[in-house]
PLY file of the C-alpha trace (Angstrom):
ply
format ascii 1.0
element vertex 79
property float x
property float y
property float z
element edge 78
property int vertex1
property int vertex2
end_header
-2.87 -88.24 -25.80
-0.69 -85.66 -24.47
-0.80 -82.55 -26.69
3.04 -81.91 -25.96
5.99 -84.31 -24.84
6.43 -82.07 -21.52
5.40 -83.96 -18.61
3.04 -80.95 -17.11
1.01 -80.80 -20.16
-2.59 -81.51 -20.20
-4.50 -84.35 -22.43
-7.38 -83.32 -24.24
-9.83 -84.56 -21.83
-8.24 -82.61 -18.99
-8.51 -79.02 -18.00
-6.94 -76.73 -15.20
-8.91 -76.76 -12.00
-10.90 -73.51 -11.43
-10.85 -71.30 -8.53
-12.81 -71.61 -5.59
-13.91 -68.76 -3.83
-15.03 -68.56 -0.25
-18.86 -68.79 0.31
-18.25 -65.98 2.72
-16.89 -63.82 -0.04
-19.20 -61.19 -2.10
-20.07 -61.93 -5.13
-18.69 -59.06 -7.87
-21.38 -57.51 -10.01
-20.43 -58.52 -13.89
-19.70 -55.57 -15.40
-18.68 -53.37 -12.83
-19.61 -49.40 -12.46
-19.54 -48.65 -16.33
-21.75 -51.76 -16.30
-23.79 -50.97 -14.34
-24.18 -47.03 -15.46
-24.63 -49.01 -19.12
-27.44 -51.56 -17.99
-29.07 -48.14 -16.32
-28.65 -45.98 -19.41
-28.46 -48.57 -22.05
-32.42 -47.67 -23.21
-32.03 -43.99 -23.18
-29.12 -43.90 -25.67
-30.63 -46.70 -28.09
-33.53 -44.00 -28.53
-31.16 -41.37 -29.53
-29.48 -44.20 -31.83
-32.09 -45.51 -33.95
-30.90 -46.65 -37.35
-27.53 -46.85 -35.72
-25.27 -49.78 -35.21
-24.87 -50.94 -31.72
-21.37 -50.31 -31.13
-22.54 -46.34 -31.86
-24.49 -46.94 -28.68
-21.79 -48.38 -26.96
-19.65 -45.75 -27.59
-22.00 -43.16 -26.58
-21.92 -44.78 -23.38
-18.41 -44.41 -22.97
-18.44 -41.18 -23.67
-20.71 -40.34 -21.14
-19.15 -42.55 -18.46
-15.63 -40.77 -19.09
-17.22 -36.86 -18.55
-18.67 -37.93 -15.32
-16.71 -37.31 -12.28
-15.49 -39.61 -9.29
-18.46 -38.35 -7.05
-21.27 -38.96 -9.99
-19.76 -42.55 -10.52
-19.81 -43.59 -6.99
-23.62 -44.50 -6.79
-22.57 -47.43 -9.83
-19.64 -48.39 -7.96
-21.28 -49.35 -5.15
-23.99 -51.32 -6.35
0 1
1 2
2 3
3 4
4 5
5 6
6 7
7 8
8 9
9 10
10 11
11 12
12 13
13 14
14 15
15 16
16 17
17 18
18 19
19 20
20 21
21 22
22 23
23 24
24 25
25 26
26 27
27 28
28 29
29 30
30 31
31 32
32 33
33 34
34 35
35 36
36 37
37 38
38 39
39 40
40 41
41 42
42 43
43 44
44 45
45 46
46 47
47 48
48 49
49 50
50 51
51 52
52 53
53 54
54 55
55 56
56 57
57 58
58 59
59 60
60 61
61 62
62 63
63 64
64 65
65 66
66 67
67 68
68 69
69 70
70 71
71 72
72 73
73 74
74 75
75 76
76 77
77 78
């Protein structure tokens, strides 16, 4: 059954088609820099949050990533 009476809308058992990248095209790392700098970092700051919620981590994190400049960032951007 059509979930409105417009003639473009989908039926429950349909769903928009994805998007198909290229094979040729590189793959983006999940995440990105701060990502990346968190994955890398992520162990040092839980020992300096023990007894804290994640999200105190987290923040910590950003924190971090937001005092370092363009030049310290670039070795997580590029990865």
């Amino acid at each position: 059954k059509p979930l409105r009476s417009e003639p473009h809308s989908l039926t429950r058992t349909q769903t928009p088609a994805r998007t198909i990248m290229a094979p040729t095209q590189p793959k983006r790392v999940v995440g990105g820099a701060f990502g990346q700098f968190a994955n890398e970092k992520r162990a040092e700051f839980q020992k300096k949050c023990v007894g804290q919620p994640v999200t105190a981590v987290t923040k910590m994190l950003g924190v971090e990533w937001k005092k370092m400049t363009d030049a310290q960032k670039a070795p997580y951007e590029k990865k």
